[in-house]
LOFIZA-657267 format. One line per field, with one value per residue (C-alpha): residue in three letters; y, z, x; residue number from 0. Coordinates in nm, 2 decimals, always signed. Each point is the difference from the previous one (the first is absolute). Layout:
BEGIN
rest [ALA ...]
Y [Y ...]
Z [Z ...]
X [X ...]
nr [NUM ...]
***
This chain:
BEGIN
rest [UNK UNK UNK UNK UNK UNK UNK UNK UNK UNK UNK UNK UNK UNK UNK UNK UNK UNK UNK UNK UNK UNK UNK UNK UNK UNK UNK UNK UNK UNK UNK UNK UNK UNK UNK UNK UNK UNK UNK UNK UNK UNK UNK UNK UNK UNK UNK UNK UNK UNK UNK UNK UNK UNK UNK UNK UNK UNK UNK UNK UNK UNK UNK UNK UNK UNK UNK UNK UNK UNK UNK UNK UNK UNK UNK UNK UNK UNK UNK UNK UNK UNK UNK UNK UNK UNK UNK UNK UNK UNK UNK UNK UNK UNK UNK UNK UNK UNK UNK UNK UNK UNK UNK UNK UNK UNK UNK UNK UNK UNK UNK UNK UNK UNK UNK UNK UNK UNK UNK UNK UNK UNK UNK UNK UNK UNK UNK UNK UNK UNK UNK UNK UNK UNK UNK UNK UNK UNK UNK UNK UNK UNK UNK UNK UNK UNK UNK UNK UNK UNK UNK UNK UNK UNK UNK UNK UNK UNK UNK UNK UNK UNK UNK UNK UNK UNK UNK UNK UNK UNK UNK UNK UNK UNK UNK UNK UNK UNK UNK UNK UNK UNK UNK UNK UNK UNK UNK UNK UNK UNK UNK UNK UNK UNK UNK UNK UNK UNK UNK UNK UNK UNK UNK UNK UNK UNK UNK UNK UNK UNK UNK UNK UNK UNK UNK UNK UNK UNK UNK UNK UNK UNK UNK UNK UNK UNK UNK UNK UNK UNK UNK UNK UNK UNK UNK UNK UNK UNK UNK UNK UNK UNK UNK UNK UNK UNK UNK UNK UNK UNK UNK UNK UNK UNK UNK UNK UNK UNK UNK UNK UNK UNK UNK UNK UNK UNK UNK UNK UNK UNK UNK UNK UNK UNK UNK UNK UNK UNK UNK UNK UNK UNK UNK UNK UNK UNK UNK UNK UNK UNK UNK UNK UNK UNK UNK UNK UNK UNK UNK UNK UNK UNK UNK UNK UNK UNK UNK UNK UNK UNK UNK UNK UNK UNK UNK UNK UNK UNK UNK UNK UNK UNK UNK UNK UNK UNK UNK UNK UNK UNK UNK UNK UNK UNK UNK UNK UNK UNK UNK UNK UNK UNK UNK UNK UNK UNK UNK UNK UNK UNK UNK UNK UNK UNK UNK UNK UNK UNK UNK UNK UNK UNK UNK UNK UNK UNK UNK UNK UNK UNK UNK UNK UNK UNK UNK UNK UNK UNK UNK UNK UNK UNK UNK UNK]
Y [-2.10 +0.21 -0.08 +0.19 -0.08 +0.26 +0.40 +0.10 -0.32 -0.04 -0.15 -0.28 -0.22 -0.29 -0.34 +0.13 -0.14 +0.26 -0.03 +0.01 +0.04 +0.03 +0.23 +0.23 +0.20 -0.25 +0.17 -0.13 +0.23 -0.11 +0.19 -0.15 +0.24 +0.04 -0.16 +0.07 +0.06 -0.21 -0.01 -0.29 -0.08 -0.28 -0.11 +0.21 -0.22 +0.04 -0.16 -0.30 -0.06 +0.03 -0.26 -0.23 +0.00 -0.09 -0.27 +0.16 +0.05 -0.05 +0.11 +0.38 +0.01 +0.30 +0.01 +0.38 +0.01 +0.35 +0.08 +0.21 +0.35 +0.35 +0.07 +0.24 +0.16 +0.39 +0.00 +0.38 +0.09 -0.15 +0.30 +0.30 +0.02 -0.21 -0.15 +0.24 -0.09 +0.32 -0.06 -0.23 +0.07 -0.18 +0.27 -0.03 +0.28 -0.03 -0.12 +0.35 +0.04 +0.39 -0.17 -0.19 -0.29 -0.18 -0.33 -0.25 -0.27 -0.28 +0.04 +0.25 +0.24 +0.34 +0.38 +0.30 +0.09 +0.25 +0.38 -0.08 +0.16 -0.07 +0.11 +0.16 -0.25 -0.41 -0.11 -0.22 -0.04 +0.07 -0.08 +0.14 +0.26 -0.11 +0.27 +0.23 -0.05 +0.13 -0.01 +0.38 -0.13 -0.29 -0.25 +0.10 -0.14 +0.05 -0.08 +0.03 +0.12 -0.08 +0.08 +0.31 +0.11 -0.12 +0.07 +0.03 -0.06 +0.07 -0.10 +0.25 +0.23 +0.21 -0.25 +0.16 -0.12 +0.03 -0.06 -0.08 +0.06 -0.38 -0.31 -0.11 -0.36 -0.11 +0.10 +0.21 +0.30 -0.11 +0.18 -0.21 +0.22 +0.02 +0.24 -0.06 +0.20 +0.07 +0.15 +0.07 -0.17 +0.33 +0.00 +0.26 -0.09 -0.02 -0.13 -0.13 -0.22 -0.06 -0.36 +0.01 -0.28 -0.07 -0.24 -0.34 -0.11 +0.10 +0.15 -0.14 +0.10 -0.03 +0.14 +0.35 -0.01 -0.13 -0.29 -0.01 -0.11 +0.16 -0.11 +0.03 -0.30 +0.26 +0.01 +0.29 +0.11 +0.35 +0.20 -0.03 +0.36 +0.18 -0.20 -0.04 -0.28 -0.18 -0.32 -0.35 -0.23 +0.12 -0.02 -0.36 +0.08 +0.06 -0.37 -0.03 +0.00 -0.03 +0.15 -0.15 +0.16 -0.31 +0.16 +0.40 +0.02 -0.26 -0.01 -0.32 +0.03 -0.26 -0.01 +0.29 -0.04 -0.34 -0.18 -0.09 +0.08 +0.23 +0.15 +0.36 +0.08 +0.36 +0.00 -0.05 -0.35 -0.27 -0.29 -0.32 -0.16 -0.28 +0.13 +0.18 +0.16 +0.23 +0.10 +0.39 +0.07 -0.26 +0.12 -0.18 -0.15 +0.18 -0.13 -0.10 -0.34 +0.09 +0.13 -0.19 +0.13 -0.13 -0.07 +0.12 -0.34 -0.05 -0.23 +0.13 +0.10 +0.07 +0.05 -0.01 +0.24 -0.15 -0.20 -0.05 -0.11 +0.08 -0.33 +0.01 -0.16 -0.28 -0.14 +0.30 +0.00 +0.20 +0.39 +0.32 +0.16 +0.10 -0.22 +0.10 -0.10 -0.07 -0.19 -0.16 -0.12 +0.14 -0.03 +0.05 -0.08 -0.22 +0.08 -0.31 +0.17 -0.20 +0.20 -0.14 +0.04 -0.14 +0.09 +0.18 -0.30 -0.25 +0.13 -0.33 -0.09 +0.14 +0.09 -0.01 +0.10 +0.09 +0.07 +0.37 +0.00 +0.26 +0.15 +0.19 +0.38 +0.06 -0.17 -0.14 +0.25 -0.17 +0.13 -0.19 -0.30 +0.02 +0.04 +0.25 -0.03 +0.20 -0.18 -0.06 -0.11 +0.21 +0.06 -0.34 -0.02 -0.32 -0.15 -0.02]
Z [-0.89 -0.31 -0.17 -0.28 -0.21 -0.10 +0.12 -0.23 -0.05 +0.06 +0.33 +0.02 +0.27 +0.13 -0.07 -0.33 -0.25 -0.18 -0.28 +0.13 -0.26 +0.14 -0.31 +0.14 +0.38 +0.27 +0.32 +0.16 +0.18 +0.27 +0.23 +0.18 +0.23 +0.34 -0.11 -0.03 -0.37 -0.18 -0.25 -0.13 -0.30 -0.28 -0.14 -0.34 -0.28 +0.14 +0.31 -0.13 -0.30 +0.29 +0.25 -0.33 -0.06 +0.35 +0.01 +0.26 -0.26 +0.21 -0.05 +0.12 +0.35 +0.13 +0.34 +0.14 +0.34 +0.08 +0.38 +0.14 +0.05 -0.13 -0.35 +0.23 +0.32 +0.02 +0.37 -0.03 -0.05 +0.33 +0.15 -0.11 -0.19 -0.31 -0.24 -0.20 -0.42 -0.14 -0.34 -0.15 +0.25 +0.38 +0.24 +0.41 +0.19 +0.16 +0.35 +0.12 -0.23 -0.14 -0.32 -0.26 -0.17 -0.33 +0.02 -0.24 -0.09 -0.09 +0.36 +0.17 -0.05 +0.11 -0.06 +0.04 -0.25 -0.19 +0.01 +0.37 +0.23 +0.41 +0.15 +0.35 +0.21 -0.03 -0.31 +0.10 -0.33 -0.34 -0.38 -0.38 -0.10 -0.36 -0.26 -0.01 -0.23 -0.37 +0.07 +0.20 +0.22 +0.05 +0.29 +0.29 +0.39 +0.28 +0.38 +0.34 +0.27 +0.34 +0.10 -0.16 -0.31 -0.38 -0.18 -0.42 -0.24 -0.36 -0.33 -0.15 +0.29 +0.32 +0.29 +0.27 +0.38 +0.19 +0.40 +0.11 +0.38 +0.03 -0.08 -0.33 +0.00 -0.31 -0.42 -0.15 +0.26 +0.26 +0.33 +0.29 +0.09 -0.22 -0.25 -0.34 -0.23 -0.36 -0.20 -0.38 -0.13 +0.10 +0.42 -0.08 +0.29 -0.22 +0.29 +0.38 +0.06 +0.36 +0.07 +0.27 +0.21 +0.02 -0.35 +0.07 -0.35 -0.25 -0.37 -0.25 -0.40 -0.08 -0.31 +0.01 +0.38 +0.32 +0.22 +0.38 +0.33 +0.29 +0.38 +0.03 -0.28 -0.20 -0.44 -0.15 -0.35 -0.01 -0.40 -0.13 -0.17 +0.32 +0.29 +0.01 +0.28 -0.02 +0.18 -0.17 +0.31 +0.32 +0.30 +0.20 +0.36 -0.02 -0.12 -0.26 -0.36 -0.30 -0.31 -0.32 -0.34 -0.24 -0.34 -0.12 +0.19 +0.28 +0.30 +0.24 +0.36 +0.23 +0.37 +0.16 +0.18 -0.19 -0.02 -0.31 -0.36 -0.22 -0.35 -0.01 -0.36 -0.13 +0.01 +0.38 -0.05 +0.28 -0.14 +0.28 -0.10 +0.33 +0.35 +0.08 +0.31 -0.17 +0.20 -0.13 +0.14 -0.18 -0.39 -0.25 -0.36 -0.26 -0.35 -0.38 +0.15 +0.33 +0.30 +0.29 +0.41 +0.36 +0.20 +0.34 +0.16 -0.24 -0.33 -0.33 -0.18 -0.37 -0.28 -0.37 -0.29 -0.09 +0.32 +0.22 +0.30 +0.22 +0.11 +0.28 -0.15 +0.26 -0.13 +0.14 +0.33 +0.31 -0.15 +0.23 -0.32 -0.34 -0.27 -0.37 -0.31 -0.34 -0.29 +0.14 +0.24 +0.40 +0.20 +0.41 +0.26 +0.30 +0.34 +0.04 -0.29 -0.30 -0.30 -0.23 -0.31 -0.10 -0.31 +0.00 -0.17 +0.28 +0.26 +0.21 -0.20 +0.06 -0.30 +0.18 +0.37 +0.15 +0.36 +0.00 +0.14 +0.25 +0.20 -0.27 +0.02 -0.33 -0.14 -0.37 -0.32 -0.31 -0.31 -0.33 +0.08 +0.39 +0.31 +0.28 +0.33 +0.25 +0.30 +0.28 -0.19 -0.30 -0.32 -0.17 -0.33 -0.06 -0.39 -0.05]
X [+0.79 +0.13 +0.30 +0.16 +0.30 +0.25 -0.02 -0.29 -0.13 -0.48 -0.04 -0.18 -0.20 +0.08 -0.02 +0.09 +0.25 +0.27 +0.26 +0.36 +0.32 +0.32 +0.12 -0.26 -0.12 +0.08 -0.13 -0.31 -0.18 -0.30 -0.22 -0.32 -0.18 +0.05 +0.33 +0.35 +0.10 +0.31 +0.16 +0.23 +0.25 -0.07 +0.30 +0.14 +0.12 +0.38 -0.10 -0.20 +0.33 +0.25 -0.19 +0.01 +0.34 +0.07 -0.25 -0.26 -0.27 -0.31 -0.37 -0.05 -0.20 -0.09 -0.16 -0.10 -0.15 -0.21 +0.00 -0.31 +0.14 +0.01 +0.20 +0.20 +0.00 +0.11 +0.14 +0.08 -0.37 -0.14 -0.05 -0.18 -0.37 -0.16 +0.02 -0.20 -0.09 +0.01 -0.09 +0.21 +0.26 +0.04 +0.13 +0.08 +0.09 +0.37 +0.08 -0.01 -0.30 +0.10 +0.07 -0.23 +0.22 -0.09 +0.04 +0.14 -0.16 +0.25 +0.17 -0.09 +0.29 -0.19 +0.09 -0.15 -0.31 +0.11 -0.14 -0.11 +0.23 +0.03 -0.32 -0.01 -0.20 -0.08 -0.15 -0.31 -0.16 +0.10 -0.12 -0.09 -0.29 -0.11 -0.02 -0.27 -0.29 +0.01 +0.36 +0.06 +0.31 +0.18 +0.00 +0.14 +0.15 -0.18 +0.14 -0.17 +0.30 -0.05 -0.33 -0.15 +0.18 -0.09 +0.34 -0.14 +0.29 -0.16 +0.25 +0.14 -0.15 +0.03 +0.02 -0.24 -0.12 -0.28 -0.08 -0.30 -0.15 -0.09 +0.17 +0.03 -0.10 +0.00 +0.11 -0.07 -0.07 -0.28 +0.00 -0.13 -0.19 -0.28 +0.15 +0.06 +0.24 +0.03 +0.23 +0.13 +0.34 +0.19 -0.13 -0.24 -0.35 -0.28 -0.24 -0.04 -0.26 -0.08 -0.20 -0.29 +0.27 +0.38 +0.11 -0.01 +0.16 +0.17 -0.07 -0.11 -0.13 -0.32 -0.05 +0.00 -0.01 +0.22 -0.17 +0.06 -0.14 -0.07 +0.09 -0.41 -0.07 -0.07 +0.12 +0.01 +0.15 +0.22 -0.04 +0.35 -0.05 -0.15 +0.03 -0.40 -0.09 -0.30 -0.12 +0.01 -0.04 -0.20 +0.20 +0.03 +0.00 +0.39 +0.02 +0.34 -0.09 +0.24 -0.08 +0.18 -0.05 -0.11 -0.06 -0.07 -0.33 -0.03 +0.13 +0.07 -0.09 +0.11 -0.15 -0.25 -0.32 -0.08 +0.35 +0.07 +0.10 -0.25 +0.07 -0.12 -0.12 +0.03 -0.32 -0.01 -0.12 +0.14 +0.05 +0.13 +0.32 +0.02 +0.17 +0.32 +0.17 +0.22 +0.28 +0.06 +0.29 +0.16 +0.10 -0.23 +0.15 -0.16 +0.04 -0.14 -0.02 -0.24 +0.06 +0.15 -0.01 +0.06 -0.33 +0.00 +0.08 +0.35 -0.17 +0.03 -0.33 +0.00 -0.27 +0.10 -0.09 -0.35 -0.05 -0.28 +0.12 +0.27 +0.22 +0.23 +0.34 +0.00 +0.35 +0.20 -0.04 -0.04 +0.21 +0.08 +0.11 -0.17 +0.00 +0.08 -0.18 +0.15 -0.08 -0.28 +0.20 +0.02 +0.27 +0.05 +0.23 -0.20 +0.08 +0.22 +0.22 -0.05 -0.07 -0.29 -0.18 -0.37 -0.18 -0.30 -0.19 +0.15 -0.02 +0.10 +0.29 +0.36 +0.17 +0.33 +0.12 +0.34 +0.14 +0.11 +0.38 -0.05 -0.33 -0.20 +0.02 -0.22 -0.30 +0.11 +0.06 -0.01 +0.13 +0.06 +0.14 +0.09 -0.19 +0.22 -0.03 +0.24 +0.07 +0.22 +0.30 -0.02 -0.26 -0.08 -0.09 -0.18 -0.08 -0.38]
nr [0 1 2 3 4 5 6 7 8 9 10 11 12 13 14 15 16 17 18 19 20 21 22 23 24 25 26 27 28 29 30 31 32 33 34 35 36 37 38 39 40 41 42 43 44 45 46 47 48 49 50 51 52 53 54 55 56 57 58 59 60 61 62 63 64 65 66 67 68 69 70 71 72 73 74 75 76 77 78 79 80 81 82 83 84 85 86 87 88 89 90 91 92 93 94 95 96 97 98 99 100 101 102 103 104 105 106 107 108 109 110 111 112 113 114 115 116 117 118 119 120 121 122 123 124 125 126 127 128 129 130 131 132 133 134 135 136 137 138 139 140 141 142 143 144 145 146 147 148 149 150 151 152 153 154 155 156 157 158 159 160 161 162 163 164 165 166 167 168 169 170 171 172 173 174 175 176 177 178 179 180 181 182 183 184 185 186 187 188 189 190 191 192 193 194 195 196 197 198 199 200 201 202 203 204 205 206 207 208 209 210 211 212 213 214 215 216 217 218 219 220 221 222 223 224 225 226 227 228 229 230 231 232 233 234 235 236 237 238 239 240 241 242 243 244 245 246 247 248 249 250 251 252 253 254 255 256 257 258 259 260 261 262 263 264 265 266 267 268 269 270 271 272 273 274 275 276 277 278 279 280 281 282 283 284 285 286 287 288 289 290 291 292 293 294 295 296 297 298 299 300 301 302 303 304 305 306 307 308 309 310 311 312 313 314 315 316 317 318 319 320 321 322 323 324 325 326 327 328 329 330 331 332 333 334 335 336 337 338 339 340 341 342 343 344 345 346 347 348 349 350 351 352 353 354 355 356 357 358 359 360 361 362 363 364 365 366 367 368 369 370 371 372 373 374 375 376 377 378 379 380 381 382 383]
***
């Protein structure tokens, strides 16, 4: 546990030892993750000289007990879509999911993100553009509405929309159907790229390029300033591949014609990193850290930055949803509901676990000190 002393007092791990004065801060605060937080009262200098005068002068016991649970449970935000981090923001679309809420992070209290108005149709999936290089326009939102339309919300910009003929699967603007879209900050089409099979994955940056899979087994990488395909990956025999960006030139691929886990260099060299059944319809955790995704038969996989060999992160259990990958630390919710976190260098070892209070509707979001999970009963926010 963690236990601080005082509003803006360091916090500090326990078993620990920490000065107390009754002249001074006498709240105690302690979190543990996975844990309910407290906090408790020492008693001020008026207490302790009034308890002497009366004769019950006693030594000062403080007993706090933390119960495994949440930090707080939004029941108003059951329904609807996310949580989404956008930026340094957590948003969730509203029950009726028209409207994009920001969500606050010492309980939950939620309003309406400002700048966004009502949207037309369901938001499914929602986040932040970054800036533009060199510094041409600032970030932007982007949200997917129903099933075909891109909605682009630029600061400080026109907001503008586009539908596509197929299904839009995934962020930022992939069609299902094996067409690829790209655009400027102001909606303008610079390109349409059409893949030689229907997408089985999302986007991801490689570089100066976007990595994808094909439903054939196939990877291929699209030129971010003309939509140029060309072939990274020769088709599998329509076997499900995942391709994961690992640094600004290689590419993971996980699965194929020879299941398994290969680095592609950008020189085209394959190097093995151990097996892998990468699930890719399941949304892979992409970060500084490593990358983290579901295998096809529900185990967590990961490989971190400068790591030969993918382990599967036995400690977490049988998942249905994707995990997420923080710190070095990655976090998923098993199929029997208990939310869990293993670090990427033990990958045997629980860090910590809790029961979810409800059947999980989201796979975990983790943002500075909390991991989200919407669910049954409400979003929980749990201390990591």
């Amino acid at each position: 546990a963690a236990i601080r002393l005082g509003a803006t007092g360091p916090s500090v791990a326990t078993p620990t030892t920490i000065g107390y004065s009754p002249f001074g801060d006498v709240e105690v605060h302690v979190r543990m993750p996975g844990h309910v937080a407290a906090t408790r009262t020492l008693p001020s200098y008026r207490t302790l000289r009034e308890e002497a005068l009366a004769g019950r002068a006693a030594p000062v016991r403080l007993t706090i007990d933390l119960p495994e649970g949440p930090r707080w449970t939004a029941a108003a935000l059951a329904e609807g879509a996310g949580p989404f981090v956008a930026g340094d923001a957590l948003w969730v679309a509203s029950a009726d999911a028209r409207r994009l809420l920001v969500v606050r992070a010492r309980d939950g209290e939620a309003q309406e993100v400002r700048g966004v108005a009502p949207f037309h149709d369901r938001v499914r999936l929602a986040g932040r553009a970054p800036p533009a290089p060199g510094g041409g326009s600032g970030g932007a939102t982007w949200v997917i509405l129903g099933r075909r339309t891109l909605a682009f919300l630029p600061d400080g910009g026109a907001a503008w929309q586009f539908p596509t003929m197929a299904p839009l699967d995934r962020p930022p603007a992939f069609g299902a159907a094996g067409t690829i879209y790209g655009f400027d900050a102001k909606g303008a089409s610079l390109w349409k790229a059409t893949l030689a099979a229907p997408s089985a994955q999302g986007l991801h940056v490689v570089g100066a390029e976007f990595v994808t899979s094909t439903a054939t087994g196939e990877v291929v990488a699209v030129a971010a300033n003309d939509g140029r395909v060309r072939s990274l990956v020769a088709a599998a025999g329509g076997r499900p591949v995942l391709a994961l960006p690992f640094d600004d030139a290689s590419v993971l691929v996980a699965g194929g014609a020879a299941p398994g886990l290969v680095r592609r260099a950008g020189t085209g060299q394959l190097t093995p990193l151990g097996e892998a059944s990468a699930d890719p319809r399941s949304t892979p955790s992409i970060g500084p850290d490593g990358v983290a995704w579901l295998d096809a038969d529900g185990r967590v996989r990961a490989l971190g930055r400068g790591g030969s060999d993918a382990v599967v992160l036995g400690a977490l259990s049988t998942c249905a949803l994707a995990p997420s990958l923080a710190d070095g630390v990655v976090y998923a919710i098993g199929k029997d509901g208990v939310l869990r976190c293993v670090r990427l260098d033990a990958p045997t070892v629980v860090v910590w676990s809790c029961r979810l209070p409800g059947a999980p509707r989201s796979g975990p979001a983790v943002l500075r000190d909390a991991v989200y999970v919407r669910t049954s009963v409400g979003l929980c926010a749990f201390d990591r």
